[in-house]
N, C-alpha and C positions, 0 to 999 in steps of 0.2 A: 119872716122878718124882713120888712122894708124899713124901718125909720133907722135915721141915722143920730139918734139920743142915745144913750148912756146903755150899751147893751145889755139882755134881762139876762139875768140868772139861767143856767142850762139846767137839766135832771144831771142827776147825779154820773150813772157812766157816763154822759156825753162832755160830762166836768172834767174826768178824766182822761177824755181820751184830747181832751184842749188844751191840759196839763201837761199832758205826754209831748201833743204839739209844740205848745210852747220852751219848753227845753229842748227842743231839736236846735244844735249850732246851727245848721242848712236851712233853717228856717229862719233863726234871728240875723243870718249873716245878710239878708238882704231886705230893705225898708218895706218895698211890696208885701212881700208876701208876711212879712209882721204884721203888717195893718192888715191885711183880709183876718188872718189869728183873733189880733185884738180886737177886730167888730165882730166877733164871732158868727159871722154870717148876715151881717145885717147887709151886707154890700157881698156880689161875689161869691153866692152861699155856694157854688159848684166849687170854686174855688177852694172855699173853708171845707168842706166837708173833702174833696182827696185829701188836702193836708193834714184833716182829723182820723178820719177813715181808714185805718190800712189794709192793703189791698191784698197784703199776702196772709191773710187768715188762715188758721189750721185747717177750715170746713173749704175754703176754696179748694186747697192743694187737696182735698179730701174726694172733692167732687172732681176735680182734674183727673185725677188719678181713676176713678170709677169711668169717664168721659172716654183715657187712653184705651182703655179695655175693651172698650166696645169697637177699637179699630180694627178694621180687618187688612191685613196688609197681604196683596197677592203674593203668591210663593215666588222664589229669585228664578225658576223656569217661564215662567209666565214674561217675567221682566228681561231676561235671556231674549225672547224670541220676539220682545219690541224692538231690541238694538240693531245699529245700522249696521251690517257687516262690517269688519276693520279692513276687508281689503278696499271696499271703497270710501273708506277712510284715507285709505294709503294713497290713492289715486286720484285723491282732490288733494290730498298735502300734495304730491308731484307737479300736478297742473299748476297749483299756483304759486306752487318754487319757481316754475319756468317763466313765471308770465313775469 
């Protein structure tokens, strides 16, 4: 959609989910982002389509969730035996108490 004439008609989910946009307060509360709504894309379509779009789908957090699973987090001995010693922790606090 480029022309900026009387916007067409959407399919029908994409009707709704423009619907849903347009009753959002957070959206009418400010003139911008009303006008990208009301040209339903003719202008801005990245714009209109976050605002139509939502981003937290059930199949996102679905796929997220399948994503965390596959991390493998090293064991806390592993992560033990990265750490800097504390006593030379202790011993750069002292030095630059004194300085």
């Amino acid at each position: 959609m480029s022309s900026r004439d009387r916007p067409a008609e959407l399919p029908a989910p994409e009707e709704e989910l423009w619907r849903r946009a347009m009753q959002n307060p957070d959206f009418k509360q400010y003139m911008q982002p009303l006008q990208h709504l009301t040209q339903k894309g003719q202008r801005t379509f990245i714009m209109y389509l976050m605002m139509t779009h939502p981003w937290n789908s059930t199949a996102l957090f679905e796929r997220a969730e399948e994503t965390f699973k596959k991390i493998k987090i090293p064991s806390t001995r592993v992560q033990e035996l990265m750490l800097i010693p504390t006593s030379s922790i202790g011993s750069a606090r002292s030095t630059i108490s004194r300085m």
